[in-house]
C-alpha positions in Angstrom: -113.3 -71.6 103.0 -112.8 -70.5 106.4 -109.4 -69.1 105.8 -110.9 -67.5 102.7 -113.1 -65.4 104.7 -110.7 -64.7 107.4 -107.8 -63.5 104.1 -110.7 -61.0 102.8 -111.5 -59.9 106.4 -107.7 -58.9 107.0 -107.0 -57.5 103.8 -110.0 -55.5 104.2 -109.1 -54.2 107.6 -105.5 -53.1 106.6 -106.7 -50.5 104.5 -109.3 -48.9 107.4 -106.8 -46.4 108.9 -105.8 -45.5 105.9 -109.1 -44.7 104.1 -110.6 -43.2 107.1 -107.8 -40.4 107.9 -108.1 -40.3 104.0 -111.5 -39.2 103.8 -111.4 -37.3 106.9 -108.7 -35.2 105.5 -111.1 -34.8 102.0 -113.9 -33.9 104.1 -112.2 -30.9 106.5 -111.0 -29.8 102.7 -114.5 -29.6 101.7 -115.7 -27.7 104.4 -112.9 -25.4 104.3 -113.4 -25.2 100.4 -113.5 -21.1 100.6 -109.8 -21.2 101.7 -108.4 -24.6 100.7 -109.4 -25.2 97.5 -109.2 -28.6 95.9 -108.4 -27.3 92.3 -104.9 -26.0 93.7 -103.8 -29.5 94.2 -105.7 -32.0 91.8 -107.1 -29.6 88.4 -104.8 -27.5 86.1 -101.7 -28.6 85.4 -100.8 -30.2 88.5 -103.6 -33.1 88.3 -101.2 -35.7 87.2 -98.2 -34.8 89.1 -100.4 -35.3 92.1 -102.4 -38.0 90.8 -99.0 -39.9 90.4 -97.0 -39.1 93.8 -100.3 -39.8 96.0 -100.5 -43.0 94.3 -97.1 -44.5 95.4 -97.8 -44.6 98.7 -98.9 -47.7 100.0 -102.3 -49.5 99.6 -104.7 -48.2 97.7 -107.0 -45.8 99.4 -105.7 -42.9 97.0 -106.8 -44.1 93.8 -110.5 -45.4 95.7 -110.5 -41.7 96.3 -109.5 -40.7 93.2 -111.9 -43.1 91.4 -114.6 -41.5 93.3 -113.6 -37.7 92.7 -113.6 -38.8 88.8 -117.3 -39.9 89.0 -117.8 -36.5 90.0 -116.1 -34.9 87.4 -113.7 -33.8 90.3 -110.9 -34.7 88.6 -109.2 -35.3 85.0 -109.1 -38.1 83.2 -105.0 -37.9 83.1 -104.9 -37.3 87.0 -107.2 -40.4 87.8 -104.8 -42.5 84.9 -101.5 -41.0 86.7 -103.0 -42.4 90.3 -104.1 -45.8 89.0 -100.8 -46.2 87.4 -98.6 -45.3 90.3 -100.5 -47.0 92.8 -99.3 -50.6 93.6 -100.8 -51.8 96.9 -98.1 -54.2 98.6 -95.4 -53.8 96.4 -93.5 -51.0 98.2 -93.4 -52.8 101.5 -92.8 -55.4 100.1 -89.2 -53.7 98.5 -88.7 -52.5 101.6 -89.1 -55.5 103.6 -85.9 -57.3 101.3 -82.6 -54.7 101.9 -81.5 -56.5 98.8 -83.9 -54.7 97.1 -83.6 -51.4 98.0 -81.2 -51.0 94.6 -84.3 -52.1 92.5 -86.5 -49.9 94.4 -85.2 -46.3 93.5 -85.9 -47.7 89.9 -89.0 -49.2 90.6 -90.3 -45.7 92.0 -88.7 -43.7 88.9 -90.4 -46.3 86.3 -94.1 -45.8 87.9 -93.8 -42.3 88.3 -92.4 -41.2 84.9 -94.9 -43.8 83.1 -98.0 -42.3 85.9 -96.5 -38.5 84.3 -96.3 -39.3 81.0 -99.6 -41.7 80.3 -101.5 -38.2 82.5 -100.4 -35.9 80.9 -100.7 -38.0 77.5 -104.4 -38.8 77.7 -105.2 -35.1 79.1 -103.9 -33.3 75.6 -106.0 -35.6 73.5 -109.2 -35.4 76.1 -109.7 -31.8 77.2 -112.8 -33.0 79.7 -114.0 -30.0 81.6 -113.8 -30.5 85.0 -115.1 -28.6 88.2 -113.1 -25.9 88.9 -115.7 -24.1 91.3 -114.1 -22.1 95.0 -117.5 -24.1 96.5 -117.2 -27.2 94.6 -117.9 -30.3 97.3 -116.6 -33.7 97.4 -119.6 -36.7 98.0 -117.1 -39.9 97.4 -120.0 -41.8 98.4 -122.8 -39.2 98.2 -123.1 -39.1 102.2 -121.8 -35.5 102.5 -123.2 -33.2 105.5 -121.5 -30.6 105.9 -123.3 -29.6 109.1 -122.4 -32.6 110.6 -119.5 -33.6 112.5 -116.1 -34.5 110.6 -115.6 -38.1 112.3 -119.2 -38.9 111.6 -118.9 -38.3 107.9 -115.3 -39.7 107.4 -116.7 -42.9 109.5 -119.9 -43.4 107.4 -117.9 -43.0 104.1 -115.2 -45.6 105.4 -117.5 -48.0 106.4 -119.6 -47.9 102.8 -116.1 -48.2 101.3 -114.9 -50.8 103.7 -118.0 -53.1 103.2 -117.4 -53.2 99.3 -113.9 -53.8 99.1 -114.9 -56.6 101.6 -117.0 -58.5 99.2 -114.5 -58.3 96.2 -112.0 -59.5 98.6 -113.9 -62.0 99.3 -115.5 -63.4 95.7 -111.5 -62.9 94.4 -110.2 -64.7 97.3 -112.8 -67.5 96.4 -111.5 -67.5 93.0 -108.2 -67.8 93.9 -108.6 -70.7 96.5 -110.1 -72.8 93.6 -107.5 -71.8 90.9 -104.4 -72.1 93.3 -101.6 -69.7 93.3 -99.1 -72.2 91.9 -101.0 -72.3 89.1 -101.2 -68.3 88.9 -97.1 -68.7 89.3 -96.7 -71.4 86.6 -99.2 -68.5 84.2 -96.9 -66.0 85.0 -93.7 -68.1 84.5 -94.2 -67.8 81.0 -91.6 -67.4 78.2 -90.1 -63.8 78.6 -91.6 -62.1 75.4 -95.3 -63.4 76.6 -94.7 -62.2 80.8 -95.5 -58.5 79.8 -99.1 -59.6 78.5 -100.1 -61.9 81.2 -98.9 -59.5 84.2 -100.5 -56.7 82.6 -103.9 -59.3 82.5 -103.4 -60.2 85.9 -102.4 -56.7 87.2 -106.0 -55.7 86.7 -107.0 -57.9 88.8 -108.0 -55.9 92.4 -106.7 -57.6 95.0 -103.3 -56.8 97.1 -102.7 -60.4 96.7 -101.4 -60.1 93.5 -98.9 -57.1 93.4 -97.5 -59.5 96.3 -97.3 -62.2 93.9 -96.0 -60.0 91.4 -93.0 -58.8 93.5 -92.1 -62.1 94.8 -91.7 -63.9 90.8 -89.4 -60.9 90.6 -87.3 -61.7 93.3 -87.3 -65.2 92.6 -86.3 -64.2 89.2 -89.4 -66.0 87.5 -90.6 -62.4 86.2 -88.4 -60.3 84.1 -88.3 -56.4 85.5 -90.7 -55.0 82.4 -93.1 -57.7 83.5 -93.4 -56.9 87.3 -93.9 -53.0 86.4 -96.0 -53.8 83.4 -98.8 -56.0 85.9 -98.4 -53.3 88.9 -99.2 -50.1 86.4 -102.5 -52.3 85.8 -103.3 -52.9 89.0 -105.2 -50.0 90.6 -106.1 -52.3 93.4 -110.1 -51.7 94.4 -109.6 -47.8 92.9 -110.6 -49.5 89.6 -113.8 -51.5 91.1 -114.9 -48.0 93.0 -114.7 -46.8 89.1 -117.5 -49.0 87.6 -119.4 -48.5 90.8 -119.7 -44.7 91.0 -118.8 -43.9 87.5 -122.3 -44.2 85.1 -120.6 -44.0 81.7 -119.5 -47.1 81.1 -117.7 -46.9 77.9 -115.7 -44.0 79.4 -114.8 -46.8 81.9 -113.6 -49.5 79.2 -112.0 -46.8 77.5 -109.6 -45.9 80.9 -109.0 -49.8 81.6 -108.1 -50.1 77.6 -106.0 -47.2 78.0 -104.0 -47.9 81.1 -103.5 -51.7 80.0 -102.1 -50.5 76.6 -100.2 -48.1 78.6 -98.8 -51.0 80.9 -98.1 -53.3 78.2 -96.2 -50.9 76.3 -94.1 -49.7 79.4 -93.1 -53.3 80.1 -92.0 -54.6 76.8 -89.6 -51.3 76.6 -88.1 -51.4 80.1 -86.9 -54.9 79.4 -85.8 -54.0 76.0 -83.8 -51.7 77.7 -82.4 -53.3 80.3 -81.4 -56.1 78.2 -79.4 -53.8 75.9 -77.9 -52.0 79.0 -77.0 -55.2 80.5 -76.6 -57.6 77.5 
């Protein structure tokens, strides 16, 4: 159990630089709002394209943010879809870290992209929310905003609510998996082709970096077909979904996201590998 803590305490502590330049940046945007205005980048037309290339980078401190400026009605539904969908936590290192891969990895960036693009722009045409579009409008991702107070401060409070969350679903998922075993998450996933789609999607969802490692790895050792790995890493938002049910109220507007986005996932799987099959078969 002791190595259960520790596990939750790294993987906690990984995503601290990150989340704290994060919401520094967000917070020298809000009190700069007159000039830089955070419609230009994230409402409009251009939510989703953002919403997906801010999610590929690594970790997943953008769709935390982006789960936060939803609750807030600081976003659209489509750009908050387009981040969880593109974000996948460790699997881009992960590419990188195998040269082998690099092929793959062009692919893998098109595939989360295009789906992010498409399942955005999608969901924003059928739901036309109204969304703050304000020169003054303010960003509270965790409701501790002072504007009068020093940048640092704020960025360092915010990070440290953040921090201490993710820390305790690290560490009630790492429980979880100690007790289930990860060979027996493997032999799950190392399913007959036609049911791997379902089960990564299942799995994908759930928010831990832990598993878009797994996810990567049954891919390389060919026990996860291509469709499958992309199908579980569109579902997995990493914590970005958790931060959802916690700041967002409306909780059937939450279901409805998760519904959408594992639909989505699902979907995008099963055709990639019907594709590939009938490129390569």
């Amino acid at each position: 159990m002791v190595d259960v803590l520790l596990d939750a305490l790294i993987d906690t502590l990984k995503i601290v630089p990150f989340l704290y330049l994060s919401y520094l940046v967000l917070d020298f945007i809000e009190k700069k709002s007159s000039v830089y205005k955070l419609n230009f980048l994230f409402l409009k037309h251009l939510g989703p394209l953002f919403g997906a290339l801010l999610g590929c980078i690594p970790q997943c401190g953008f769709s935390v943010i982006a789960a936060s400026l939803y609750a807030q009605n600081g976003i659209s539904a489509g750009t908050l879809v387009a981040c969880f969908i593109s974000t996948s936590d460790e699997a881009l290192p992960m590419f990188l870290s195998n040269p082998s891969e690099y092929r793959q990895l062009g692919l893998f960036l098109i595939c989360k992209i295009v789906i992010a693009l498409i399942a955005g722009y999608l969901i924003d045409f059928v739901i036309h929310k109204q969304v703050n579009e304000e020169d003054d409008f303010e960003i509270e991702v965790e409701g501790l905003c002072d504007c009068s107070s020093n940048s640092f401060v704020n960025a360092l409070n915010k990070t440290a609510k953040t921090i201490f969350f993710i820390f305790l679903i690290n560490l009630v998922l790492g429980i979880i998996i100690h007790f289930i075993g990860e060979d027996r998450l493997s032999a799950l996933l190392a399913v007959h082709p036609y049911l791997q789609p379902v089960i990564a999607t299942i799995v994908g969802f759930i928010p831990n970096c832990a598993i878009s490692i797994l996810l990567v790895q049954l891919y390389m050792l060919d026990a996860l077909t291509f469709g499958s790995m992309i199908a579980g890493l569109c579902s997995g938002a990493g914590v970005g979904m958790a931060v959802l049910f916690k700041n967002n109220k409306n909780m059937k507007e939450n279901w409805l996201i998760v519904l959408y986005i594992g639909i989505v996932a699902l979907i995008s799987g099963v055709l990639i590998d019907l594709f590939l099959k009938g490129v390569i078969g």
